[in-house]
C-alpha positions in Angstrom: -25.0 -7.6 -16.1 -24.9 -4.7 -13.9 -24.2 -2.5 -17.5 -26.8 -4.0 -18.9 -29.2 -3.6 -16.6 -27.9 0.4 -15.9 -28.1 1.3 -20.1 -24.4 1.8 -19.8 -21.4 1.1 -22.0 -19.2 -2.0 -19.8 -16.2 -0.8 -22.7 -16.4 3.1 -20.9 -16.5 2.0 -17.8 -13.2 2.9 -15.3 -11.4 0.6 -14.2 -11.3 1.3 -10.1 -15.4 1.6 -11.0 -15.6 -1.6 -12.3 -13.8 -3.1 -8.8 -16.2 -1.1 -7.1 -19.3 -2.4 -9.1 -18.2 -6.2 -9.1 -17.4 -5.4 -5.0 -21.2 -4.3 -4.7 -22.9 -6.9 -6.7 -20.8 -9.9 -5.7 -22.4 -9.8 -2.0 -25.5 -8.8 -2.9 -26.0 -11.4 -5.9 -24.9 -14.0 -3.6 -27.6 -12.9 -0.9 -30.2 -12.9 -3.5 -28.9 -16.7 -4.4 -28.9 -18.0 -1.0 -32.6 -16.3 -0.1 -34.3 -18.3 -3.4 -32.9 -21.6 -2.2 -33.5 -21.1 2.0 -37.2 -21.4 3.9 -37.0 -17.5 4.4 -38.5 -16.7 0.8 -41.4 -18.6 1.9 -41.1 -17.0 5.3 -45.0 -16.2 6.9 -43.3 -13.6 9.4 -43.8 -10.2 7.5 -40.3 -8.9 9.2 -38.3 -11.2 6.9 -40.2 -9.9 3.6 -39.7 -6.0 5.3 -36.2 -6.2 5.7 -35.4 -8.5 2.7 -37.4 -5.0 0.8 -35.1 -2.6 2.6 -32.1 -4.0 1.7 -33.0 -4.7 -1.8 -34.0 -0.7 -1.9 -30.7 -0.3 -0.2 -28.8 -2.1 -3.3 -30.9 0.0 -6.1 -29.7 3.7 -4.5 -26.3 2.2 -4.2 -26.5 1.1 -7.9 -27.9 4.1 -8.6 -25.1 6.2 -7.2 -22.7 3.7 -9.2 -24.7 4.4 -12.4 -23.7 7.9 -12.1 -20.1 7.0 -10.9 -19.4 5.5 -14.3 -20.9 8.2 -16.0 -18.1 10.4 -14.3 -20.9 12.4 -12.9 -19.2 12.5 -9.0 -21.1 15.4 -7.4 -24.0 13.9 -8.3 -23.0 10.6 -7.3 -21.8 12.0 -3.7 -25.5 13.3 -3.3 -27.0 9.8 -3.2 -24.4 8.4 -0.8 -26.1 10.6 2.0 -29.2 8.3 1.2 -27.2 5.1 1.3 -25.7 5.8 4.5 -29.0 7.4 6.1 -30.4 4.0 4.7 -28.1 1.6 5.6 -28.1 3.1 9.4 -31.7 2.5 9.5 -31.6 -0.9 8.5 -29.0 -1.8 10.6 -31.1 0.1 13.7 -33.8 -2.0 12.8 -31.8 -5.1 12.4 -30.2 -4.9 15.8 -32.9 -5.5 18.3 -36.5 -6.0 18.4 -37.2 -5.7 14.6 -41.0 -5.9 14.3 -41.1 -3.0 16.9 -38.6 -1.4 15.6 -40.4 -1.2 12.0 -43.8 -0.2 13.4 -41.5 3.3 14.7 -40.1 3.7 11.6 -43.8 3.6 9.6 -45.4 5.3 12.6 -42.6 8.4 12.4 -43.7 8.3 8.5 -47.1 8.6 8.9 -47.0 11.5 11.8 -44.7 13.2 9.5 -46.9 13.3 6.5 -50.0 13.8 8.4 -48.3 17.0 10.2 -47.7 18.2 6.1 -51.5 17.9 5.3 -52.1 20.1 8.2 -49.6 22.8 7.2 -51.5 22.4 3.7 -54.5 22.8 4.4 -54.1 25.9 6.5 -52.1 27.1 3.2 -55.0 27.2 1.3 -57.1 29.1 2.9 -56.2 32.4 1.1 -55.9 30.6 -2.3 -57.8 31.4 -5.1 -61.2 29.5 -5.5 -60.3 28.2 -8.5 -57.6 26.2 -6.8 -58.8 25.5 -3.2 -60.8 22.9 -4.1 -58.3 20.7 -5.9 -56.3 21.2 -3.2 -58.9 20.2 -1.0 -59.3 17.2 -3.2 -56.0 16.3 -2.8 -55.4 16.9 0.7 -58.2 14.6 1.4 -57.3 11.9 -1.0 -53.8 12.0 1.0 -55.6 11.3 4.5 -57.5 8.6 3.2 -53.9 7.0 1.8 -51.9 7.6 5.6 -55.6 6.0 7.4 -54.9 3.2 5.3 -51.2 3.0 6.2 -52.1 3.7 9.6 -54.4 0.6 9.3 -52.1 -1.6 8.2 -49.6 -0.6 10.1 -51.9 -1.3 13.5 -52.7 -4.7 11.9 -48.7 -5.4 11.5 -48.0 -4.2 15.4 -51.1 -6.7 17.0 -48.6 -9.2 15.5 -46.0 -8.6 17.4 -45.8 -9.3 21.3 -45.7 -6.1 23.6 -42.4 -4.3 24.2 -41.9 -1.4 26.0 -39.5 -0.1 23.1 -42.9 1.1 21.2 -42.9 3.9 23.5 -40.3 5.8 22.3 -40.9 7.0 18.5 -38.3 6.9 15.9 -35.0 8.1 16.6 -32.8 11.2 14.3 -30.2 9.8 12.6 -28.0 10.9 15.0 -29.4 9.3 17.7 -29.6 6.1 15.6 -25.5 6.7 15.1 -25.1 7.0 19.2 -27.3 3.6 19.3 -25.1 1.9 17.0 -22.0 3.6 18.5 -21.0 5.2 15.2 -21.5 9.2 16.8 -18.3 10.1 14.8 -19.2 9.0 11.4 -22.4 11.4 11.9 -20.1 14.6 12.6 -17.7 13.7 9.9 -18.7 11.7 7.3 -22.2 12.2 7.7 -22.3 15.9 8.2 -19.7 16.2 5.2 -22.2 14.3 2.8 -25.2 16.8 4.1 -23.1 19.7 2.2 -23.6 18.4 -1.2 -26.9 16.9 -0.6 -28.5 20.1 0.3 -26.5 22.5 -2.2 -24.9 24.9 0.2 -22.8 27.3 -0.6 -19.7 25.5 0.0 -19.1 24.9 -4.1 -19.9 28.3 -5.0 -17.6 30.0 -2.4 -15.1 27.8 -3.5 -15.5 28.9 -7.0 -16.0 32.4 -6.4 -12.8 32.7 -4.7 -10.5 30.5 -6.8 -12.0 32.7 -9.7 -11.0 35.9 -8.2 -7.1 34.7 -7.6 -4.1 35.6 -9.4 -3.3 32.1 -10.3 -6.7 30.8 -11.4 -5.7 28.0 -13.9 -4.0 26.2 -11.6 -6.1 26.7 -8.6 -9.3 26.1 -11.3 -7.6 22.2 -11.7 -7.0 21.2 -7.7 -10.3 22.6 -6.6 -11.9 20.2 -9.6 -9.2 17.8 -8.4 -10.4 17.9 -4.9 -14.1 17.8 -5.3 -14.4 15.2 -7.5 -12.1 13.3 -5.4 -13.8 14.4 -2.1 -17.2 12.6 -4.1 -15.6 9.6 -5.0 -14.2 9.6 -0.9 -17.9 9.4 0.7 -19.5 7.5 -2.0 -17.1 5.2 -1.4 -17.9 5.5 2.4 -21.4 5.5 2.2 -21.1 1.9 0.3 -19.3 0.6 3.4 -21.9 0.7 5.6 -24.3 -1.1 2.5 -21.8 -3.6 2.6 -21.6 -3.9 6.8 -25.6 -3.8 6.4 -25.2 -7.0 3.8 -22.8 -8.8 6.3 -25.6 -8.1 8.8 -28.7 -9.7 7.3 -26.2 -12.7 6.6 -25.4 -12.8 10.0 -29.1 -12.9 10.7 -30.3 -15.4 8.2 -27.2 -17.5 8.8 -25.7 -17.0 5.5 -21.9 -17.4 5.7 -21.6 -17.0 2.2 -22.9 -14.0 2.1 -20.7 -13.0 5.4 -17.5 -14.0 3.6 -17.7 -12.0 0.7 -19.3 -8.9 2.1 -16.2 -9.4 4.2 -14.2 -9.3 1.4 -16.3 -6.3 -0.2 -16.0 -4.2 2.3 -12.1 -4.6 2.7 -11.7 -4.0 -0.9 -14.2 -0.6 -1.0 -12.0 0.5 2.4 -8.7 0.2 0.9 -9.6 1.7 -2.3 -11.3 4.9 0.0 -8.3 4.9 2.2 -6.2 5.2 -1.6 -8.0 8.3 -2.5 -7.6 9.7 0.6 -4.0 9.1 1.1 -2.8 10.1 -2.7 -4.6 13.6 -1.0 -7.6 15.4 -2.8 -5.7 18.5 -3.7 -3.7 16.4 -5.9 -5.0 13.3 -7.1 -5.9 12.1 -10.2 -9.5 10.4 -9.4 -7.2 7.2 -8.5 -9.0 5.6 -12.0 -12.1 6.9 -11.7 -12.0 8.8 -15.1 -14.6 7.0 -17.4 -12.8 5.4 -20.3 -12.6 7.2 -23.7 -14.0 4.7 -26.7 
């Protein structure tokens, strides 16, 4: 199913990929299952239908990353896991505590953010050509009219809510959303480690200028492919931990032990399989069955 619905061939697919694909879906499928026949589909609190959207959008990147795992495209994969972790931290930020607040800060920060942008823009254009300043201008005010509306709604969505004093604070980095969930180490390490990729530094291209200029370039040509492919695999596979501790969450909220048990199960699965690939070392592995198949 997950093939099918990805365009890709199941028959290509590598083995420790298809573990990890059945390890992702399993969890979520089941979630998806128990929602349809509980009252919470039919919920009238808008907090059920917002998280119930964040985690499905959580699912997609993660099956998007996976997409691109199977394809033997790692880097690439590795990029999207800063997204799943970024978004699996936020949804388990909101989860924790007072989550119709908690959602109003997160749509809040995003509509301060993008109204700050318009500013910037439209002092941009005031040295652009005439030809373009009014499109521009156009646009710029066709985007206000989209964030009053959000702003709108989202003021509609926070009279709902009773008063907290937690709406005075706005939305938190995501490092201080790591220190409120007690996870400040996995921001400077696996976090910070994902950022590299994510924002093409020049970490790859040091790493090939200087393995190009050595004596022995062949062989240090295959560990540095060795250990960056395997260094992907390593925090994709981390990233999907903390999808999978999000999915035990929301089953922990909803009362869905179903869904506990096997993201349970998931989870410990994904860890050992991370903790393989890091123990077989990166210099020297052999993608630990990652490889697509050849058909």
């Amino acid at each position: 199913m997950f093939c099918a619905t990805n365009r890709l061939n199941a028959a290509a697919v590598a083995p420790s990929t298809e573990v990890v694909i059945a390890n992702v879906e399993a969890p979520f499928g089941l979630f998806v299952e128990v929602l349809e026949l509980s009252s919470f589909a039919e919920s009238p609190d808008p907090v059920d239908g917002l998280l119930i959207t964040l985690i499905r959008r959580l699912h997609d990147t993660v099956a998007g990353a996976l997409a691109l795992l199977a394809l033997g495209r790692f880097q690439q994969a590795e990029i999207l896991s800063r997204t799943v972790m970024e978004s699996a931290l936020s949804f388990q930020y909101i989860l924790a505590e007072n989550s119709g607040h908690r959602l109003v800060q997160y749509f809040q920060h995003y509509v301060q953010v993008e109204r700050e942008q318009n500013r910037k823009w439209q002092n941009e254009i005031a040295g652009s050509p005439a030809s373009t300043h009014e499109d521009y201008q156009h646009r710029i005010t066709d985007k206000a009219e989209a964030l009053d509306g959000y702003e709108a709604f989202i003021q509609h969505f926070k009279a709902t809510l009773p008063a907290s004093p937690v709406l005075n604070r706005g939305w938190p980095s995501t490092y201080d959303i790591c220190v409120a969930l007690g996870k400040a180490l996995d921001y400077r390490t696996v976090y910070m480690a994902m950022c590299s990729q994510a924002h093409h530094d020049a970490e790859d291209i040091l790493n090939d200028f200087i393995v190009g200029s050595a004596t022995d370039y062949e062989i240090r040509s295959e560990q540095l492919e060795r250990e960056t492919g395997n260094f992907s695999i390593f925090l994709l596979l981390c990233s999907i931990r903390y999808y999978l501790d999000s999915l035990a969450q929301i089953g922990d909220r909803y009362m869905f032990p179903t869904v506990q048990a096997q993201s349970a199960r998931s989870l410990d699965v994904v860890s050992t399989l991370a903790e393989k690939v890091a123990s077989q070392g990166f210099v020297n592995g052999e993608f630990n069955g990652f490889v697509p198949r050849r058909i």
